[in-house]
VEXRO-297066 format. One record per residue (C-alpha): residue number from 1; x negated, y negated, z negated. Coordinates in Angstrom, 2 decimals. Example, Ala and Ser with C-alpha at 12.3 -4.5 7.8 and 13.67 -1.06 7.14 Angstrom:
REM residues 2
  num       c1       c2       c3
    1   -12.30     4.50    -7.80
    2   -13.67     1.06    -7.14
***
This chain:
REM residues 570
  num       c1       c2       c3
    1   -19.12     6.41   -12.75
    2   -20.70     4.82   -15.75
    3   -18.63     5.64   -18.71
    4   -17.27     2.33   -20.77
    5   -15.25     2.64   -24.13
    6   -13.49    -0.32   -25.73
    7   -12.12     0.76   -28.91
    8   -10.40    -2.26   -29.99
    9    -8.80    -5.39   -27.56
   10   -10.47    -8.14   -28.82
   11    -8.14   -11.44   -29.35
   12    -4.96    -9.28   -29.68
   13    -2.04    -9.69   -32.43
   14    -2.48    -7.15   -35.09
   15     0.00    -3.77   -34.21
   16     2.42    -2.68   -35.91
   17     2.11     0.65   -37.62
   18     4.14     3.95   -36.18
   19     6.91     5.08   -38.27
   20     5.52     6.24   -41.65
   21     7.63     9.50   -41.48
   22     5.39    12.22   -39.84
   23     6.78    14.50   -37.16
   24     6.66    18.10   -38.15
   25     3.89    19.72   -35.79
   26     6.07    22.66   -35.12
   27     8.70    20.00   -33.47
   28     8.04    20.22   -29.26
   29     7.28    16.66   -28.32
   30     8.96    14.18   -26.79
   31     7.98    12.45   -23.59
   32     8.66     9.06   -22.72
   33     7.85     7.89   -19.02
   34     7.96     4.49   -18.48
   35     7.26     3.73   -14.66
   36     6.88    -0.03   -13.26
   37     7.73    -1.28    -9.71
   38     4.70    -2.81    -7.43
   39     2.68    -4.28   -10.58
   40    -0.79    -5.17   -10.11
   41    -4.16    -2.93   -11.51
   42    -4.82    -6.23   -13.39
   43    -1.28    -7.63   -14.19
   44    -0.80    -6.82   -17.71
   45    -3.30    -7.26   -20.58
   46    -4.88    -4.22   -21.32
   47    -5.98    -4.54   -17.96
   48    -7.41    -8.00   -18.08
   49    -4.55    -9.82   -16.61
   50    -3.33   -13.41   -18.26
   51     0.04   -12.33   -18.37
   52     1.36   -11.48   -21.72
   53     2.04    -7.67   -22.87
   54     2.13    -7.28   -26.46
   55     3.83    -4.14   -26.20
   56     1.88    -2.23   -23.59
   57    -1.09    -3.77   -25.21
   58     0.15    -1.88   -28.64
   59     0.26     1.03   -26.11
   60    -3.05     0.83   -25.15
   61    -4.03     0.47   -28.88
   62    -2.70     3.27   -29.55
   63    -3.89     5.47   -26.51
   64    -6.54     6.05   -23.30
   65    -6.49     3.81   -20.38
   66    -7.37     5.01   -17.48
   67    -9.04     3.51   -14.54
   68    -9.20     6.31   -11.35
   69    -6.01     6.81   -11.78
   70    -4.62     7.22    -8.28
   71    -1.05     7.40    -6.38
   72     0.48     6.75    -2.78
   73     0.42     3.34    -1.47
   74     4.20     3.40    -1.26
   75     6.89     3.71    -4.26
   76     8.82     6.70    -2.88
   77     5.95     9.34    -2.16
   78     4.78     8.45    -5.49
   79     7.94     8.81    -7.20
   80     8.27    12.35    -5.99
   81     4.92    13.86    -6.25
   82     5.00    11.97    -9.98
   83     8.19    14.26   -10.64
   84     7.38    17.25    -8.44
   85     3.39    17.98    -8.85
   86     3.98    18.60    -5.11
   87     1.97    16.47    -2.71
   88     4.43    14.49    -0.61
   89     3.99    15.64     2.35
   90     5.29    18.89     0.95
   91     7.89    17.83    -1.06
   92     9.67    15.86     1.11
   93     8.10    12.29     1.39
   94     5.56    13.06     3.86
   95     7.43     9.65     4.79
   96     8.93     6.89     3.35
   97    12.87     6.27     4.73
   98    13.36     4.48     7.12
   99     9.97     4.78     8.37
  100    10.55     8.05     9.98
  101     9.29     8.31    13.87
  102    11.18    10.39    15.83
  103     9.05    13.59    15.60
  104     9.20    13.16    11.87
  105    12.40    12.94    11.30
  106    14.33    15.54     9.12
  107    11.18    17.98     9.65
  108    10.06    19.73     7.04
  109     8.19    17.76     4.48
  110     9.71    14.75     5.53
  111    13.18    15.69     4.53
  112    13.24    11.56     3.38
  113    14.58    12.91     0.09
  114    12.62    15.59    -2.92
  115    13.46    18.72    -0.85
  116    14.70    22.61    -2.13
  117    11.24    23.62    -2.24
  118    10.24    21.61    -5.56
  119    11.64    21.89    -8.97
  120    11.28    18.19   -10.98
  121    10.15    17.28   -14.44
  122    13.34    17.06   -15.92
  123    14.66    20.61   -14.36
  124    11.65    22.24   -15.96
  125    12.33    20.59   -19.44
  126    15.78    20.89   -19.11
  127    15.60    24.68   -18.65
  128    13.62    25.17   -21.62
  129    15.43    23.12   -24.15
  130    14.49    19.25   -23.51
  131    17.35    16.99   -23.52
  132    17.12    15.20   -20.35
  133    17.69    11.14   -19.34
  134    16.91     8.59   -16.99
  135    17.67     4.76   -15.91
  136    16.15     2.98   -13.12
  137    15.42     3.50    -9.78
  138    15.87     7.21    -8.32
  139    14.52     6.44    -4.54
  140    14.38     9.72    -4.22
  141    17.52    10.78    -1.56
  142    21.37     9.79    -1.94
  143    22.28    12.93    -0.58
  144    24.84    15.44    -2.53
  145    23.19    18.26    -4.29
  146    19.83    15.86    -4.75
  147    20.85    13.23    -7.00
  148    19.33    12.81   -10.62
  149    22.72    14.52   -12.15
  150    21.86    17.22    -9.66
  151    18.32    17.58   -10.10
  152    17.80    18.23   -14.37
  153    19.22    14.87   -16.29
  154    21.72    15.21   -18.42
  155    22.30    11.53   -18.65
  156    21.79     9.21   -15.71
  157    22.37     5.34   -14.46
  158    19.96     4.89   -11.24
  159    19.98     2.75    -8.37
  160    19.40     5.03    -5.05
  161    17.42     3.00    -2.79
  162    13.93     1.01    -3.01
  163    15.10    -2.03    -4.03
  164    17.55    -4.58    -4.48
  165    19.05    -7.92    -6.13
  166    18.28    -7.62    -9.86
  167    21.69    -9.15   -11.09
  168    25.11    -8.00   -10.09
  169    24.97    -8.67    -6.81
  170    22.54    -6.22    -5.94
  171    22.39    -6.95    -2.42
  172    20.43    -4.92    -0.50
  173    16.62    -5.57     0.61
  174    17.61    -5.48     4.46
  175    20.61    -3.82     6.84
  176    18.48    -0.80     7.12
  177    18.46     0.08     3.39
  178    22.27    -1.03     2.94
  179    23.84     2.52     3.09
  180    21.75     3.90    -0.06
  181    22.02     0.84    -2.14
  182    24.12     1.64    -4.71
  183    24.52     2.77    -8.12
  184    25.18     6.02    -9.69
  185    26.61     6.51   -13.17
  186    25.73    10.21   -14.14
  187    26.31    10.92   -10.74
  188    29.82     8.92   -10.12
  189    29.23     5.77    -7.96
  190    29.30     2.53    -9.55
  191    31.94     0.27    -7.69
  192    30.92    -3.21    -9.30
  193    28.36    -4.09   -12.17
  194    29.10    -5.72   -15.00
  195    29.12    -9.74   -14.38
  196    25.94    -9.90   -16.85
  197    23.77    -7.23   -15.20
  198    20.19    -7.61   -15.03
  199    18.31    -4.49   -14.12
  200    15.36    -4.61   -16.33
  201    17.72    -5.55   -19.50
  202    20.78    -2.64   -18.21
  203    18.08     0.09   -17.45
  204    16.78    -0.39   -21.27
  205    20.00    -0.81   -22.48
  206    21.01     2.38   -20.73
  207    17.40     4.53   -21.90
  208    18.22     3.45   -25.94
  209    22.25     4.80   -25.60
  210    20.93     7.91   -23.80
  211    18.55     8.32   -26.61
  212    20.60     7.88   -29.47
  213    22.96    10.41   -27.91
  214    19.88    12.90   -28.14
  215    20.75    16.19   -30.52
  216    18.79    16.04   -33.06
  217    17.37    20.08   -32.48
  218    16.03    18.96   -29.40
  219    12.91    17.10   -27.80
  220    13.43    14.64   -25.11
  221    12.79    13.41   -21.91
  222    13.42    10.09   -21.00
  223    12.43     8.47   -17.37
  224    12.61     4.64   -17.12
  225    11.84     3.56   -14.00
  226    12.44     0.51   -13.31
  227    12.89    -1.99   -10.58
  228    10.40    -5.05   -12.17
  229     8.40    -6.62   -10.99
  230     9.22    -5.32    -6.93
  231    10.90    -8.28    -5.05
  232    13.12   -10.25    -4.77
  233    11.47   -11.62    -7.81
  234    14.61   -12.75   -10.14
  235    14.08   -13.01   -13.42
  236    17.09   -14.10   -16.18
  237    17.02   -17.89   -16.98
  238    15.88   -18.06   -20.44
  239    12.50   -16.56   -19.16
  240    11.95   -18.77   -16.05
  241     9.73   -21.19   -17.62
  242     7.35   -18.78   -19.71
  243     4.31   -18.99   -17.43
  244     4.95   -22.97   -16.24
  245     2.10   -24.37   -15.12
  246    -0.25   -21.14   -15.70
  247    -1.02   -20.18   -11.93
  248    -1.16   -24.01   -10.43
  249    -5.06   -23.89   -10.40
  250    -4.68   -20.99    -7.42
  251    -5.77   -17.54    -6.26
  252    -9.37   -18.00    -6.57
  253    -9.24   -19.15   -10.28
  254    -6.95   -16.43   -11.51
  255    -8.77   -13.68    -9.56
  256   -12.12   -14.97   -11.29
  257   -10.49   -15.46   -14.79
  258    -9.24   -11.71   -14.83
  259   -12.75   -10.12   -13.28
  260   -14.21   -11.64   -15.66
  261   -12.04   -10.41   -18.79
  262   -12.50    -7.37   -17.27
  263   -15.99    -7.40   -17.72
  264   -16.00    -8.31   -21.22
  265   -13.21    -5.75   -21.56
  266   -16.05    -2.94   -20.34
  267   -12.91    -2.40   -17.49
  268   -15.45    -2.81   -15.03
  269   -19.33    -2.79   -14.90
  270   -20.73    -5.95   -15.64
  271   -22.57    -6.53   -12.05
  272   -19.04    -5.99   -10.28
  273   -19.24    -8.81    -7.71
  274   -16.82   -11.62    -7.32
  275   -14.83   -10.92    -3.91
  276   -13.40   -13.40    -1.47
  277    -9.85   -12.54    -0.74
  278   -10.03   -10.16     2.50
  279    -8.07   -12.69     4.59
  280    -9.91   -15.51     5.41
  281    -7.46   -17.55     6.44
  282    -5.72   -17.98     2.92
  283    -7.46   -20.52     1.23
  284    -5.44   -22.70    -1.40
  285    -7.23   -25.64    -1.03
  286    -6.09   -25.54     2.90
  287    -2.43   -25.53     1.59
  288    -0.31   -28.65     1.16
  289     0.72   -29.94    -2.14
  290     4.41   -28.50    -1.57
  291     3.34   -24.82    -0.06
  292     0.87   -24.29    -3.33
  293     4.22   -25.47    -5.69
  294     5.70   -23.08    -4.15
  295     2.94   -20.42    -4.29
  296     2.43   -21.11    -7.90
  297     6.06   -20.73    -8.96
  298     6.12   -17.24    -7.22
  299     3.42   -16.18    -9.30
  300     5.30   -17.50   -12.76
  301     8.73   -15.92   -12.36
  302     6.68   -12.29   -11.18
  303     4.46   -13.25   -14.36
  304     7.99   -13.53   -15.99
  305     9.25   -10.51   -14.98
  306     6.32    -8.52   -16.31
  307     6.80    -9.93   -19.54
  308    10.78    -9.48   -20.05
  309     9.49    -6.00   -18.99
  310     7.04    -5.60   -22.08
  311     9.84    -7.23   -24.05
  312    11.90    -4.03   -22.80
  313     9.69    -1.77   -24.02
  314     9.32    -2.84   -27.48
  315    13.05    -2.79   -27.41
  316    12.58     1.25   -26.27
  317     9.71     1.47   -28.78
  318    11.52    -0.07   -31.88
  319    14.42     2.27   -31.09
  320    12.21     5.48   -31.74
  321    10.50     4.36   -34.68
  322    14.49     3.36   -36.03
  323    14.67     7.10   -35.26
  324    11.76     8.29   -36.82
  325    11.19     9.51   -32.98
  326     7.84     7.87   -32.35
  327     5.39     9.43   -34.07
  328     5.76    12.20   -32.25
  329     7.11    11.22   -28.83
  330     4.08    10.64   -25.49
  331     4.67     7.68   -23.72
  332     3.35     7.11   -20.29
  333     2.66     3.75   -18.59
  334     2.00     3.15   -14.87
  335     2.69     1.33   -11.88
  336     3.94     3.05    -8.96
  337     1.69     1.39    -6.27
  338    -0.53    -1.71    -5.84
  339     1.10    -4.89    -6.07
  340     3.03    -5.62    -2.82
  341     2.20    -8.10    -0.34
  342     5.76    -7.98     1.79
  343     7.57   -11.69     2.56
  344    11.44   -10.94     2.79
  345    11.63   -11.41     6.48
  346     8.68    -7.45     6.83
  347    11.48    -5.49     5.68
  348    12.75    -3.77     9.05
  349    16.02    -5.17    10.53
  350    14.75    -8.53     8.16
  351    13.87   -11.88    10.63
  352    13.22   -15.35     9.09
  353    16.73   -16.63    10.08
  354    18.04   -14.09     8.64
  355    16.34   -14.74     5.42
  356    16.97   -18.57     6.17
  357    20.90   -18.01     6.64
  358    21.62   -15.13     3.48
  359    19.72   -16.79     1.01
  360    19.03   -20.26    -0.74
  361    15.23   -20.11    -1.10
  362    14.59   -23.68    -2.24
  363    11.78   -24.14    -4.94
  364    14.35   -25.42    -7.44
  365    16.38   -21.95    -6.93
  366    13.49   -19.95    -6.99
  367    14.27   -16.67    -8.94
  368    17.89   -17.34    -9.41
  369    20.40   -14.38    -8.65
  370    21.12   -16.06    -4.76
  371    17.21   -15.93    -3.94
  372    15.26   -13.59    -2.31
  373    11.27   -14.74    -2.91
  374     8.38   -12.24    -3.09
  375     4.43   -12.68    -4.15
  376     2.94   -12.80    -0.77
  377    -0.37   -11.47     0.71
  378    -2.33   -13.35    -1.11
  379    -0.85   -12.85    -5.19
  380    -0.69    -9.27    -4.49
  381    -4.53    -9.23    -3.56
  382    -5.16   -11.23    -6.85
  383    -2.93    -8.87    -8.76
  384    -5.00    -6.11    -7.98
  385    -8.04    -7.38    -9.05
  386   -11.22    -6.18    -8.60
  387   -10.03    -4.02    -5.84
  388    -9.21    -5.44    -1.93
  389    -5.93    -5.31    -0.53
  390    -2.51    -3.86    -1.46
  391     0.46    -1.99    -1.18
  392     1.10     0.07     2.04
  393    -2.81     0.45     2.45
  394    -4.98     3.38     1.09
  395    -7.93     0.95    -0.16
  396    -7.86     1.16    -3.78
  397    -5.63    -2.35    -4.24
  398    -2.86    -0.33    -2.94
  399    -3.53     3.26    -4.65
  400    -5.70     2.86    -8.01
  401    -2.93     1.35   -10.20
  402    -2.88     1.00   -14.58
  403    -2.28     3.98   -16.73
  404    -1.69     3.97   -20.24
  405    -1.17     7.17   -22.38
  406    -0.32     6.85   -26.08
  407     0.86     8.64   -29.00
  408     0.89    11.90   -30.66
  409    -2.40    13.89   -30.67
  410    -4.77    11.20   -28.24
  411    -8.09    11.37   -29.04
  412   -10.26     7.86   -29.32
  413    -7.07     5.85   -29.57
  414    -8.05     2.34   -27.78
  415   -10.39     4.29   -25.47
  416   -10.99     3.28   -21.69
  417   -11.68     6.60   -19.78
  418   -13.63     5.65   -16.21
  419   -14.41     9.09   -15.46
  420   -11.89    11.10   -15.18
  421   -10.52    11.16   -11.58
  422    -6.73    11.35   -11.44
  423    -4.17    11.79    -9.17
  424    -0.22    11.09    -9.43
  425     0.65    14.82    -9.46
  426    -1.50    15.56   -12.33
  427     1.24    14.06   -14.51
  428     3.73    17.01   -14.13
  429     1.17    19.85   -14.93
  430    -0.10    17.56   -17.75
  431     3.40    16.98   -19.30
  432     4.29    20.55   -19.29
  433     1.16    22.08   -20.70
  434     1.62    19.23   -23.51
  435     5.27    20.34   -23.84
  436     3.98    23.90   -23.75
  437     6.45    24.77   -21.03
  438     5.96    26.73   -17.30
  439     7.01    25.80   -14.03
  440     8.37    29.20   -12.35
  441     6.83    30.34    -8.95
  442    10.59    30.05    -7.30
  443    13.82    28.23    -8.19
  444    17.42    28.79    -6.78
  445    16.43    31.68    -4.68
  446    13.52    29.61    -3.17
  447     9.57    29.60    -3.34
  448     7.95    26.37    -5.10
  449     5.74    24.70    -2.96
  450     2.36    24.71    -4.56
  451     1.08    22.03    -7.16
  452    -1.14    19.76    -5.32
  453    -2.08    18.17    -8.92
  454    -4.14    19.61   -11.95
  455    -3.74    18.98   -16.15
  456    -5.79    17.29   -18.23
  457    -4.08    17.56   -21.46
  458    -7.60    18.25   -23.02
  459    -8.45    15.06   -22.23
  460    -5.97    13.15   -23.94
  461    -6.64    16.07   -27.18
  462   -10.88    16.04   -26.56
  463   -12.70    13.62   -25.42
  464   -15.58    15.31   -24.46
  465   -13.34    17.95   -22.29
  466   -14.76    18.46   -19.36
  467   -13.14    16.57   -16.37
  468   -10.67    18.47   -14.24
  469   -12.65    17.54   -11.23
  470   -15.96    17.76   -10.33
  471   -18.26    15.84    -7.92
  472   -17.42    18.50    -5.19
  473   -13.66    17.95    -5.56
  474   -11.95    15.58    -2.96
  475    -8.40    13.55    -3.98
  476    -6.90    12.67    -0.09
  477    -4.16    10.20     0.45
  478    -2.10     9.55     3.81
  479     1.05     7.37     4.23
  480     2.12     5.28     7.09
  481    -0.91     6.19     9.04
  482    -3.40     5.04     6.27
  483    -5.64     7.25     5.29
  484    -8.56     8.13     2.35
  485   -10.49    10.67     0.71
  486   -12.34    10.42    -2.73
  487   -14.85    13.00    -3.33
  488   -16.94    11.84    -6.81
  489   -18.35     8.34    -5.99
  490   -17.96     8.16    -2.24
  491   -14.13     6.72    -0.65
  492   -13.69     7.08     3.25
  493   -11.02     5.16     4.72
  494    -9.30     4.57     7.94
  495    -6.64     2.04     7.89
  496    -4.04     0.86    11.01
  497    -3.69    -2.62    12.12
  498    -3.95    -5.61    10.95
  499    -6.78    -4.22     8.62
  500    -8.53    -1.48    10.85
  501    -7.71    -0.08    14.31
  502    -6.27     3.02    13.16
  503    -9.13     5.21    14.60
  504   -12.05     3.96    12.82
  505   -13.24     5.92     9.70
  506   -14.99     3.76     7.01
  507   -17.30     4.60     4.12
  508   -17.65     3.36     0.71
  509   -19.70     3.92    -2.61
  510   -16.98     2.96    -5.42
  511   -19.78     3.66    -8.43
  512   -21.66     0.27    -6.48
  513   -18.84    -1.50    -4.50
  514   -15.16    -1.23    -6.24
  515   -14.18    -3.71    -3.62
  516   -14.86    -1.50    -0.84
  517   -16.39    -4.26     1.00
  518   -19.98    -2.68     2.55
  519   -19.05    -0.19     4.84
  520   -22.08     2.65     4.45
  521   -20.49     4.93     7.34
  522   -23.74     4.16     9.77
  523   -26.60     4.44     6.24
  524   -24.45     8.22     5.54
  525   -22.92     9.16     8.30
  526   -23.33    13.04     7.37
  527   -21.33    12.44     4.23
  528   -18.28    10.70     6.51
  529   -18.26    13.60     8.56
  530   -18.02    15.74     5.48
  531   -15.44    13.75     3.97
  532   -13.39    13.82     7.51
  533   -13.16    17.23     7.33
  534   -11.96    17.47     3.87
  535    -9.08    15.67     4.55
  536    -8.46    17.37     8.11
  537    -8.35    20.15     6.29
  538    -5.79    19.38     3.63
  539    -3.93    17.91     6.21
  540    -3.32    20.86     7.69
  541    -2.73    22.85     4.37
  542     0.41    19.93     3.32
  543     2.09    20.03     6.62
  544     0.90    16.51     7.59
  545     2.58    15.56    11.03
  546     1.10    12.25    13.24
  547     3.48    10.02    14.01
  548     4.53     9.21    17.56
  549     4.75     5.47    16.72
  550     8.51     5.38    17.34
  551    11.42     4.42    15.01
  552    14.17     6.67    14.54
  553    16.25     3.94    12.67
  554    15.69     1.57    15.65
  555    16.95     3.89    17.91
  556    19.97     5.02    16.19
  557    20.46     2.62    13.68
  558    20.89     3.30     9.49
  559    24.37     4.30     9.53
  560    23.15     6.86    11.58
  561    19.46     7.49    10.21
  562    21.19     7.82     6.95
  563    23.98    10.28     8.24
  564    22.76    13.01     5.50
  565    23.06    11.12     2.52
  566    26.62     9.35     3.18
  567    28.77    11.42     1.24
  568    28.31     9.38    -1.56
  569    27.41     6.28    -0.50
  570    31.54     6.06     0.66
***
């Protein structure tokens, strides 16, 4: 792809300056990971969304964004190949619980949890001097022996399962995910939260005390993951009415309005089409004056919760230059999938009544601690503009997501790389060849699985390094089903129902057609065929296993499905 470098966003409040005191180079960096929950490619600023990020735009000022940066269409997987290297279906997310079919379940790979043949970040740094800490969500197995006190931080508050209420309540997103939502306080369950909790606000609170508690002859690792913006979208009351008004002209406006900062932004090339949203029957001028009030609010308290988010990380930021921390400390910036196009009632076990009869979803209680709203098919398609579709599909609206990396030692600070093609395991090797450290072959008596992704730390130092991937290389993706393979410009996809028949392979140039919308399968069909067999084979290399289309947890239920992991969850 056509290479486009922005070296200053245009329009933005000047920066402030890092800490004047300079790290000493001899000093191992530190490493700040900042991971966000079902946010949008275009949500915050530096990315040509409306909604405002002063903070990750200062990130962005100060650092490369990338744009092929790639990751599973579903939080979990991502979450563990981000901290393992491993592809998921070897590290034990070749599913997301409680998705499992029956011939999936508890097999190798698919453990549902990070399994004993993966070692994570924050074991690696831990075991070669890193002081270790994390807050936010784990999703990553309940189970004794693989909790985040058990698997390399020293400190640790996380919540377990996918998702929950973002106040004190905390209930969980349906019956099937109650028995791993919970809390864990450095690996001690948390039996009630304080009456003022708020995850986005607790989780910062929490990363700045673990980081003041940091010795001061070590480096350090700090994970905050958290839960923002993923539904139900809640956001504190002083921040409600931030975006009033902003998203009342409708989909089609918004999704214009960012394209076309994107353009000017040189995010995108300057021919990339306007799309129509990919289903046909969402239109907003065929709602009724009361269903696009209601559409419109959804959109301003997720807006809101994206910005009490940046608000967060200054918070995080301000700490470190208090410290004289910053200057030399890497901080990382994504989103953990494509924004997420889920109502309440999709999560399994969830109906409408049920949704109806838990929770007061008037438009006057929207986003208030007894709600349980989310974005909606069409938002999410908007938030991941200029890209089609969403979460839980492999088109690139639900796997090519933001990614900001700032601080010590980036070359062309305020760049925009478009060329280098990454993938969500090329984070670990990346961190630990930046933190000079090794991953060993075998850990606890056990062989690692192999490292599915590859470092580009030159990048970030050079940037005319080469890329880490050629045109001959192939990234390949499969979750749920959904399935893709990049190899330099081309993308072939085959996606289940409602958006493809779950058979049918599809073709498209991303250098031309970003919004995989002309399928070129019949003008190239030699290049599907090669594509096919790339991923065939590295489905066979990761252990992939087809899924019988049953549901364990419908068959035995999630007390049951969940049987492994209940030791702490009572």
């Amino acid at each position: 792809m056509k290479r486009y470098i922005l070296y200053s966003l245009s329009g933005l409040a000047a920066l402030s300056a890092h800490s004047q005191n300079t790290s000493n180079e001899n000093v191992s960096p530190n490493i700040l990971l900042i991971v966000v929950d079902d946010m949008g490619f275009s949500d915050t600023q530096p990315f040509g969304g409306e909604i405002q990020t002063p903070h990750i735009n200062r990130l962005a000022e100060q650092g490369i964004r990338f744009t092929q940066f790639h990751t599973s269409s579903l939080s979990a997987p991502t979450r563990a190949m981000l901290l393992t290297g491993v592809d998921n279906h070897q590290n034990g997310l070749g599913i997301m619980p409680p998705l499992h079919a029956e011939n999936q379940y508890m097999q190798p790979g698919y453990e549902g949890g990070i399994n004993q043949r993966v070692m994570t970040l924050a074991e690696v740094l831990h075991e070669n001097n890193y002081y270790t800490c994390m807050a936010g969500k784990w999703h990553l197995g309940a189970q004794k022996g693989n909790i985040p006190s058990e698997r390399g931080f020293e400190q640790s508050f996380t919540m377990l399962g996918g998702g929950a209420g973002h106040f004190c309540h905390s209930f969980a997103l349906s019956d099937s995910e109650q028995p791993v939502t919970f809390y864990l306080d450095n690996g001690k369950k948390v039996d009630k939260l304080p009456d003022d909790f708020y995850s986005t606000r607790y989780y910062t609170d929490k990363m700045i005390e673990y980081l003041r508690k940091c010795p001061q002859d070590k480096p350090f690792f700090g994970y905050l993951a958290f839960t923002a913006p993923h539904d139900p979208l809640q956001i504190i009351s002083e921040w409600k009415d931030r975006e009033k008004g902003t998203y009342d002209c409708g989909y089609d406006s918004i999704r214009s309005a960012r394209l076309e900062r994107q353009k000017q932004m040189g995010l995108i090339p300057a021919q990339t089409p306007d799309t129509d949203l990919s289903n046909p029957s969402i239109q907003w001028n065929k709602l009724s004056k009361e269903q696009q009030k209601e559409q419109s609010r959804k959109m301003e308290i997720y807006a809101s919760m994206i910005e009490y988010v940046d608000y967060s990380i200054g918070r995080v930021l301000e700490e470190l230059e208090k410290e004289h921390k910053l200057d030399n400390t890497l901080v990382l910036f994504m989103s953990d999938n494509g924004a997420n196009p889920k109502e309440p009632e999709s999560y399994p076990g969830n109906t409408k009544e049920v949704i109806q009869e838990r929770y007061d979803n008037q438009l006057e209680n929207y986003g208030n601690s007894n709600s349980f709203i989310s974005l909606g098919e069409a938002w999410a398609e908007v938030c991941n503009t200029p890209y089609s579709l969403y979460k839980m599909t492999t088109h690139e609206g639900g796997i090519c997501v933001p990614l900001i990396i700032s601080g010590k030692n980036i070359s062309q600070k305020g760049s925009i790389d478009h060329t280098t093609l990454l993938h969500v395991t090329d984070l670990f090797p990346t961190i630990l060849e930046y933190t000079h450290t090794q991953r060993p072959s075998s850990y606890r008596h056990t062989t690692l699985a192999p490292l599915y992704g590859k470092s580009f730390v030159q990048r970030l130092t050079d940037a005319n390094a080469l890329p880490i991937r050629t045109s001959n290389d192939a990234l390949c993706f499969e979750m749920k089903e959904d399935k893709a393979v990049i190899q330099g410009k081309w993308k072939a996809v085959q996606l289940t129902p409602p958006h493809g028949d779950g058979t049918t392979w599809k073709l498209y140039n991303l250098e031309t057609d970003l919004a995989e919308q002309n399928d070129l399968s019949e003008v190239y069909p030699e290049k599907l065929k090669e594509l096919i067999k790339l991923w065939k084979e590295y489905a066979k290399s990761v252990g992939y296993i087809p899924s019988d289309q049953s549901m364990t947890i419908k068959r035995i239920g999630a007390e049951a499905f969940y049987q492994y992991q209940q030791s702490l969850s009572h």
